[in-house]
N, C-alpha and C positions, 0 to 999 in steps of 0.2 A: 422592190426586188432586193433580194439579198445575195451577195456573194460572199463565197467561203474564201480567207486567204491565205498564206502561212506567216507566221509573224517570226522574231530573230530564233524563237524556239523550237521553229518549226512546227509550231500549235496553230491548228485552226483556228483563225480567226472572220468575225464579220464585218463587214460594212455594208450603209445605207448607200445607196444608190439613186439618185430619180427616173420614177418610170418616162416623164415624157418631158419635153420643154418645149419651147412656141419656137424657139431662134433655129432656124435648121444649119448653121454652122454650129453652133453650142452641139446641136445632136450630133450631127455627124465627127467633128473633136472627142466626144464622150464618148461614140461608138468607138472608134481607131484605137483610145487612150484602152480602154476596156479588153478588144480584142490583142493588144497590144501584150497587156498585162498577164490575159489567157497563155496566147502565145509562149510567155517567158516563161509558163509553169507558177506564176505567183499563186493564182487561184487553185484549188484543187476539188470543188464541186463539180463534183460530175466527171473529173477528170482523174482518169487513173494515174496514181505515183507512186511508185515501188519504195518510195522515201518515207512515204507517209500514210498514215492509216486513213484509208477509204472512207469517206463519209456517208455513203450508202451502204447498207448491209442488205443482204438475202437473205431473208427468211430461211431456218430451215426446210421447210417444206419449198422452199422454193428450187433450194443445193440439190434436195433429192430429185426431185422436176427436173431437171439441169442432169443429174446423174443418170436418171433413168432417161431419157431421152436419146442418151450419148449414146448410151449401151445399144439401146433397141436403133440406134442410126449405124453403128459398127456392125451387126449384126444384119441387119436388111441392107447394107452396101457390096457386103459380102458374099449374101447369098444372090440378088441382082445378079452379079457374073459370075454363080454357081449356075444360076439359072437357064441364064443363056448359052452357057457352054455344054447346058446338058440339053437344051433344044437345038441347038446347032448340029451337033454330031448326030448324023444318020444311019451312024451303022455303030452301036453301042452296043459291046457284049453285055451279057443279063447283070455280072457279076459287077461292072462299071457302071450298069446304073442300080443297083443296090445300093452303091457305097454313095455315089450323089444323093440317091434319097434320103440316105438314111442325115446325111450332112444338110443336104435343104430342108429337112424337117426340124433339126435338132437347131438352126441357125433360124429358121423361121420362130416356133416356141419358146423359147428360152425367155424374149422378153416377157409374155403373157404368162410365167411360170414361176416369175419372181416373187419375194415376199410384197404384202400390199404396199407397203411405202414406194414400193419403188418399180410395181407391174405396169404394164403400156396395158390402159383400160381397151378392152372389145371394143368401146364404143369411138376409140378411132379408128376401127375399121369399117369402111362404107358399107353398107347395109346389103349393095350390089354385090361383095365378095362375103358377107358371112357365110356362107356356105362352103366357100373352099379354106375358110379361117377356119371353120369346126371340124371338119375333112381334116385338114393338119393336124391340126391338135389333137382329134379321137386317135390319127395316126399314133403319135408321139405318144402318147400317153397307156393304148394297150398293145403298143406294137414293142417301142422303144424304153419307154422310160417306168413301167412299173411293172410290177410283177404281184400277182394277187394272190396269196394261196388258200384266199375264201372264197372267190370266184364261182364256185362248184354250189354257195349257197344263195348265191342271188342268182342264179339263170344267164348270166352276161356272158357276153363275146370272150371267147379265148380260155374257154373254163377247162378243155379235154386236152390232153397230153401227149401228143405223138412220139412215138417211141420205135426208133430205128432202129435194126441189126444186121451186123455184117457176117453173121457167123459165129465170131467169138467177143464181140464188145457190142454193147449198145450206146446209144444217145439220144440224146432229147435236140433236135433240131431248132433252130432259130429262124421264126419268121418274118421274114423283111420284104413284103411285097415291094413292086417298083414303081412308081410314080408314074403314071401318064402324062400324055403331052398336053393333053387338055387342061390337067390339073397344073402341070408345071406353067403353062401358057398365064391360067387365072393368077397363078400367082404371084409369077413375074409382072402380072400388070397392079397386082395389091403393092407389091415393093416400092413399084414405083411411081405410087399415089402418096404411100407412108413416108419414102424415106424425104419430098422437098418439105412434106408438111413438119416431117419432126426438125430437118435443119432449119428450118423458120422460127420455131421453137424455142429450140439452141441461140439461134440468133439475136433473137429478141432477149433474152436472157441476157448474153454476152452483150451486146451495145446498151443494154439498162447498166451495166454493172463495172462494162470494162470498157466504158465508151472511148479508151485510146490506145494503141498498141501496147499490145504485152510482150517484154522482151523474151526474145527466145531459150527456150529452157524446160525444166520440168517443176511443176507446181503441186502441190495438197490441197486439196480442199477438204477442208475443215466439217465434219457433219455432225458437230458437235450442236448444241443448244444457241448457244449463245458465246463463240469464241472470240478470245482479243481481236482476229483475222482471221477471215475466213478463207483465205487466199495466201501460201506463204509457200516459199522456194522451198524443193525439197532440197532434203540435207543429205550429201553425197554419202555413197557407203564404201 
């Protein structure tokens, strides 16, 4: 076994270690002296030190993982008690549950809408809700989030143009059906399948990387290729 430790320059250094001995005081001495060492911060393998450059790096592809994760767990934490506040309330005008859907929908998609490095794949959505996951999305996407104006030559949803007047002004009205309880129901139970699986995720990430407290504050993370640090205090403004 190897340990990392910092020498008078504060440079990583190694040392040999033996993996086992026969004497069980010699072992148990060499454990104590060891953990001893840990303890004081000598060693820094594995162990985070804001003093000193991290001997682990994360892959890039690993930081986006990490990124996109966070997102899509901010995002499905959020809409969880959108969720529930719109199944709770029983006597909801039309126009208050307009504005939930249209917010649980936009807070649902958003992760599944990102560029590839960084979209939450379909395929962590259990197989049991794909259908209220494409329900959402077909939502967001002809209801909310785009506008076609070739629509008229592929045959699709949403292709005709209603056209209001009150006499002296017209308008083109805006479509935002309202969300069902059934639908809100399924989706409130996809949230929260997704949202302990992504902090697990997160998790596993953070104790690979930052396996010791991190002081409180605000941080950068670096998504460059291959940075000094990938992890550095942000600089006040």
């Amino acid at each position: 076994m190897i340990l990392f430790g910092t020498g008078v320059a504060g440079q990583a250094e190694t040392k040999e270690v033996k993996k086992s001995t026969d004497d069980p005081v010699e072992a148990r001495n060499w454990l104590i002296d060891r953990l001893s060492e840990i303890h004081a911060g000598k060693y820094v393998g594995g162990i985070f030190d804001q003093e000193t450059v991290e001997v682990m790096m994360p892959s890039r592809t690993e930081r986006l993982a990490f990124w996109r994760d966070e997102y899509a767990l901010d995002s499905f934490t959020v809409l969880q008690r959108l969720l529930a506040f719109m199944l709770s309330q029983s006597q909801q005008g039309p126009q208050m549950r307009t504005w939930l859907t249209v917010s649980a929908t936009v807070l649902y998609a958003r992760p599944f809408k990102q560029r590839p490095e960084v979209r939450l794949a379909e395929d962590d959505v259990p197989i049991k809700y794909r259908e209220v996951h494409n329900e959402v999305l077909n939502y967001h996407d002809k209801v909310i989030a785009h506008r076609d104006p070739n629509s008229h030559k592929r045959d699709v949803w949403g292709n005709e143009l209603p056209i209001v007047s009150d006499g002296s002004n017209i308008r083109i009205p805006t479509t935002n059906p309202a969300m069902e309880d059934h639908i809100a129901g399924s989706l409130l139970e996809l949230v929260e399948i997704l949202i302990p699986a992504l902090r697990a995720r997160s998790s596993s990430f953070v104790s690979k990387y930052l396996p010791g407290p991190l002081a409180p504050g605000v941080y950068v993370l670096s998504l460059e290729e291959n940075p000094a640090k990938w992890l550095t205090p942000a600089t006040p403004t």
